[in-house]
C-alpha positions in Angstrom: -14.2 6.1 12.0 -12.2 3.6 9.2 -9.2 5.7 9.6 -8.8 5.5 13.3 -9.2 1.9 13.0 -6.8 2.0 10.5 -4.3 4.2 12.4 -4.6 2.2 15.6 -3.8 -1.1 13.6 -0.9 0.5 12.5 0.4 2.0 16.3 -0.1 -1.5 17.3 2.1 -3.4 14.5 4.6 -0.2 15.2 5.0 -1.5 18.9 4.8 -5.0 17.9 7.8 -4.5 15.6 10.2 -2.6 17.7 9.3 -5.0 20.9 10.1 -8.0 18.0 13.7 -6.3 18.3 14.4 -7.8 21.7 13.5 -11.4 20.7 16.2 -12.7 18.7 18.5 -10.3 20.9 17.6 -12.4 24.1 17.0 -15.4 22.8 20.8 -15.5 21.1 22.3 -13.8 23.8 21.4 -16.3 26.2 22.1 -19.3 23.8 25.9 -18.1 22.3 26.0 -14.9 23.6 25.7 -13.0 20.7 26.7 -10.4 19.4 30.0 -10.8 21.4 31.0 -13.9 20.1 31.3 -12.7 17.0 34.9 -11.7 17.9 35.3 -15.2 19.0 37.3 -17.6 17.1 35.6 -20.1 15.2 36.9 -23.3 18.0 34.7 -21.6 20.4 31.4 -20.5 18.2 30.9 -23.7 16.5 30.4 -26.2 19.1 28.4 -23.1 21.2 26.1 -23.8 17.7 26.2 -27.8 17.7 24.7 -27.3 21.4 22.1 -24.7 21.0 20.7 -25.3 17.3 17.0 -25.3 18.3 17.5 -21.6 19.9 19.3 -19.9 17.3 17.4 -21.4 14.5 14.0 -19.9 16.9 16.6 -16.6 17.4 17.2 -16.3 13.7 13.4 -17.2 12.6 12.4 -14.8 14.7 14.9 -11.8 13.5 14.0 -12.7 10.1 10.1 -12.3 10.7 11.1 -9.0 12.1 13.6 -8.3 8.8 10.5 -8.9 6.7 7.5 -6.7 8.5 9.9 -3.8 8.0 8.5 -4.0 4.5 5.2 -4.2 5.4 
């Protein structure tokens, strides 16, 4: 019974992590469009940045909670 508990813990945190993906992908898309402004010149990323700080630094927090469970 402990090791279906066990294994069911570990489906869940499975689909947790790979739906965790998506976050920072919508939530910087819609802020500075990324990943496609990374081909953009700097004149055109930084202010982008100065204007949408709260959501990247949630985008970024939230990619780097993801970065981290795939140790777990």
């Amino acid at each position: 019974m402990q090791t279906f508990s066990i294994q069911r813990s570990a489906g869940f945190l499975a689909i947790f992590h790979a739906l965790l993906f998506f976050v920072p992908l919508g939530v910087l898309g819609a802020a500075i469009g990324w990943p496609a402004n990374l081909d953009l010149p700097a004149a055109h990323n930084l202010p982008l940045m100065l204007t949408q700080s709260a959501s990247i630094k949630l985008g970024y927090s939230v990619y780097l909670v993801y970065s981290l469970l795939f140790f777990l």
